[in-house]
C-alpha positions, 0 to 999 in steps of 0.5 A: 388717672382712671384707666377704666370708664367709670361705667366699666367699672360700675358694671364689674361692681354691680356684676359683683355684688350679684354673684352668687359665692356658695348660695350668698346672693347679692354681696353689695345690696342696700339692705344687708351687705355681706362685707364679710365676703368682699373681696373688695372691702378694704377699697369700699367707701360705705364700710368705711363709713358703716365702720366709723358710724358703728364705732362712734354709737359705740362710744356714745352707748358707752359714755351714756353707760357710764353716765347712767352708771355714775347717776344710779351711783349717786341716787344709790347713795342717796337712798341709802344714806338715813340722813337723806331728806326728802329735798334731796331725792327732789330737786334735779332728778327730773333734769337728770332723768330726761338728760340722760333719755328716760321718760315718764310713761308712768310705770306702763312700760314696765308693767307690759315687760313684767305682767302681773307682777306688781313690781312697779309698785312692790319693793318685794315683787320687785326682788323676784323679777330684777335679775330679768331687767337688761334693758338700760331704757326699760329700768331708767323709765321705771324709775323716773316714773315712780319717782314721778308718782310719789312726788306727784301723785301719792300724796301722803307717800314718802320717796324715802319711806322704808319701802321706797327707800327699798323699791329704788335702791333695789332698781338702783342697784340693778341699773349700775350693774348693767350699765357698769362699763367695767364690767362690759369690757370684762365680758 
């Protein structure tokens, strides 16, 4: 049973998340709580679930690492292997690449992030500037996109002519390492 008004106590809790402990204004505010400094944070409802929340995008980031992961492993093989045939590196790539969250932007995005160097469309200007490329979305969509161009756009390309053989599994490889979910928790 609550020996205190609920009004009383919202009171004290507002006074508070007002205080000022060593010039931190507001402890419990809307925008940018200061948990860390509660002194009633093992009773709070909304760390609770800020905790749950975080910890369950955290595990939905890791198994997405992982299945980007296993998908860059798969295409890496696929790339490398010479009895490869172009149906092969066709059929389901598409569906794999949209399941998994990339788009086709049609390398723009990636142009943007590495400006004047003709990466998107050079296997060897791509080895210059992939130990850059960090972000997982950046390097899925880049990708996809010059998947797309070949297969749609280069008519007279190959996706596995020497130098898309290349282009791919060089972006291949960097995109199994920087979602090698092994490698993270080593970190």
């Amino acid at each position: 049973m609550v020996t205190h008004p609920i009004r009383s106590i919202d009171i004290i809790l507002v006074s508070y998340g007002q205080q000022n402990l060593d010039n931190l204004t507001s402890i419990c505010t809307e925008t940018n709580p200061k948990c860390d400094f509660c002194g009633i944070r093992e009773h709070c409802h909304y760390l609770q679930l800020q905790t749950s929340c975080w910890n369950q995008i955290e595990e939905r980031k890791a198994l997405n690492n992982k299945q980007i992961h296993d998908f860059a492993i798969k295409w890496i093989d696929k790339f490398r292997n010479v009895k490869t045939t172009d149906r092969e590196v066709e059929e389901g790539f598409a569906d794999e690449c949209f399941a998994l969250g990339f788009n086709m932007d049609c390398g723009h995005s990636f142009e943007e992030a590495f400006p004047g160097s003709n990466a998107f469309n050079d296997y060897k200007q791509l080895i210059g500037i992939i130990d850059q490329i960090k972000d997982i979305k950046l390097l899925g969509t880049a990708i996809f996109s010059q998947w797309r161009y070949i297969t749609h756009w280069s008519y007279m390309d190959s996706l596995l002519s020497e130098e898309n053989r290349q282009w791919f599994v060089i972006a291949f490889e960097r995109l199994a390492l920087i979602t090698n979910v092994d490698q993270e928790k080593a970190n």
